[in-house]
C-alpha positions as CSV (number, residue, x, y, z in Angstrom):
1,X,97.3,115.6,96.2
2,X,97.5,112.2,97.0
3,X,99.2,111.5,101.0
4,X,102.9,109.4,100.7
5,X,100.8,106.6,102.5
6,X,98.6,106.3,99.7
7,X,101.2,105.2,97.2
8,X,103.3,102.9,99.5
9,X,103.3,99.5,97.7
10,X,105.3,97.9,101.2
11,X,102.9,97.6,103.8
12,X,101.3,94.4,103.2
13,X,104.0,92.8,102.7
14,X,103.9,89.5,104.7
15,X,100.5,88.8,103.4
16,X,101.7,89.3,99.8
17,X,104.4,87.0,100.4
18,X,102.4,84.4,102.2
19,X,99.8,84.8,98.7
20,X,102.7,84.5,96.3
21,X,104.5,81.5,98.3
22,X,101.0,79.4,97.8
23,X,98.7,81.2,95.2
24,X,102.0,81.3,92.9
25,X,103.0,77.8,93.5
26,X,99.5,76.4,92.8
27,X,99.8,78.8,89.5
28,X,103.0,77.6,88.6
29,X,102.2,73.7,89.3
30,X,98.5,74.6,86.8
31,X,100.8,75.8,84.3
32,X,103.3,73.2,83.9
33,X,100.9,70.3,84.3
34,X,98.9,72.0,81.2
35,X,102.0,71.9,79.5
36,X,103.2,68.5,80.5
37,X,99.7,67.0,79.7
38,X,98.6,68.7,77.3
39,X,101.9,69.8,75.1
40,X,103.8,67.5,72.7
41,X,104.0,64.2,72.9
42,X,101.6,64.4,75.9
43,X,102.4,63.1,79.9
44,X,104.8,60.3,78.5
45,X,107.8,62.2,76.7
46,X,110.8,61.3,78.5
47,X,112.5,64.5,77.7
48,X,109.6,66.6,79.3
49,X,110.1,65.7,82.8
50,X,113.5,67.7,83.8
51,X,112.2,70.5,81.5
52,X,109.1,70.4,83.5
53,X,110.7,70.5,86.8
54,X,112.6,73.6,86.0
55,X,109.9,75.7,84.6
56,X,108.3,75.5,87.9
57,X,110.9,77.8,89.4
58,X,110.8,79.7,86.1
59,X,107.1,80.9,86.8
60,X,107.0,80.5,90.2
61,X,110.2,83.1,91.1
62,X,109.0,86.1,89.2
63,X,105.3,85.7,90.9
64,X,107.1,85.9,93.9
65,X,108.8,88.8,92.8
66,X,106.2,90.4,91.2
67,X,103.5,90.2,93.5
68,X,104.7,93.3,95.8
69,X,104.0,95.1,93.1
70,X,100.1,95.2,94.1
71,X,99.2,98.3,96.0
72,X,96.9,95.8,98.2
73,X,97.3,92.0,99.9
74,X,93.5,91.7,98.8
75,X,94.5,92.6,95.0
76,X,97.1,90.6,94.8
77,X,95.0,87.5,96.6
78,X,92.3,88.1,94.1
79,X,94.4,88.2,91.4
80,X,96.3,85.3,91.5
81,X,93.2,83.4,92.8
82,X,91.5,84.2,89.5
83,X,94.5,83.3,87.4
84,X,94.6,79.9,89.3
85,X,91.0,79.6,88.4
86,X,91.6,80.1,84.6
87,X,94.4,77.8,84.6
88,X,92.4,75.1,86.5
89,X,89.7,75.6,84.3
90,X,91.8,75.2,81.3
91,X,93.1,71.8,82.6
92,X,90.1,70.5,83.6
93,X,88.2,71.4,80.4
94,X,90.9,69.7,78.0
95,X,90.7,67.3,80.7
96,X,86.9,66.7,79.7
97,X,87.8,66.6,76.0
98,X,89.7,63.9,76.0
């Protein structure tokens, strides 16, 4: 039978925000700027911009949330450190296309 302190999700929890506050940002700013590049009428659309600048907050807030959820500081860094590498990857790949 697993001990109490096994299943605590808490006890990391200034690392995990520390990870969320700039892993989740960089995520957040990746996912917007393949949007605002890459989505319809490309970087130019003058309708885009506000609409950008809100969706940051709209990813960015439940990563913060969401990340205290990882048993472990070390998952959570490793996850959002490979989700920032996909999305950077992504950009810099249509990037290359282009």
């Amino acid at each position: 039978m697993p001990s109490v302190q096994q299943h605590k999700i808490q006890p990391h929890w200034w690392r995990k925000s520390f990870i969320a506050l700039f892993l989740g940002l960089s995520f957040a700013y990746g996912s917007v700027a393949l949007f605002a590049w890459f989505g319809p009428d490309g970087i130019d659309a003058p309708v885009k911009v506000q609409f950008n600048m809100w969706m940051i907050s709209l990813i960015w807030l439940p990563i913060l949330a969401g990340v205290f959820l990882f048993r472990s500081a070390k998952t959570a860094f490793i996850t959002l450190l490979g989700a920032n590498a996909l999305v950077y990857s992504i950009f810099a790949f249509l990037w290359w296309l282009q």
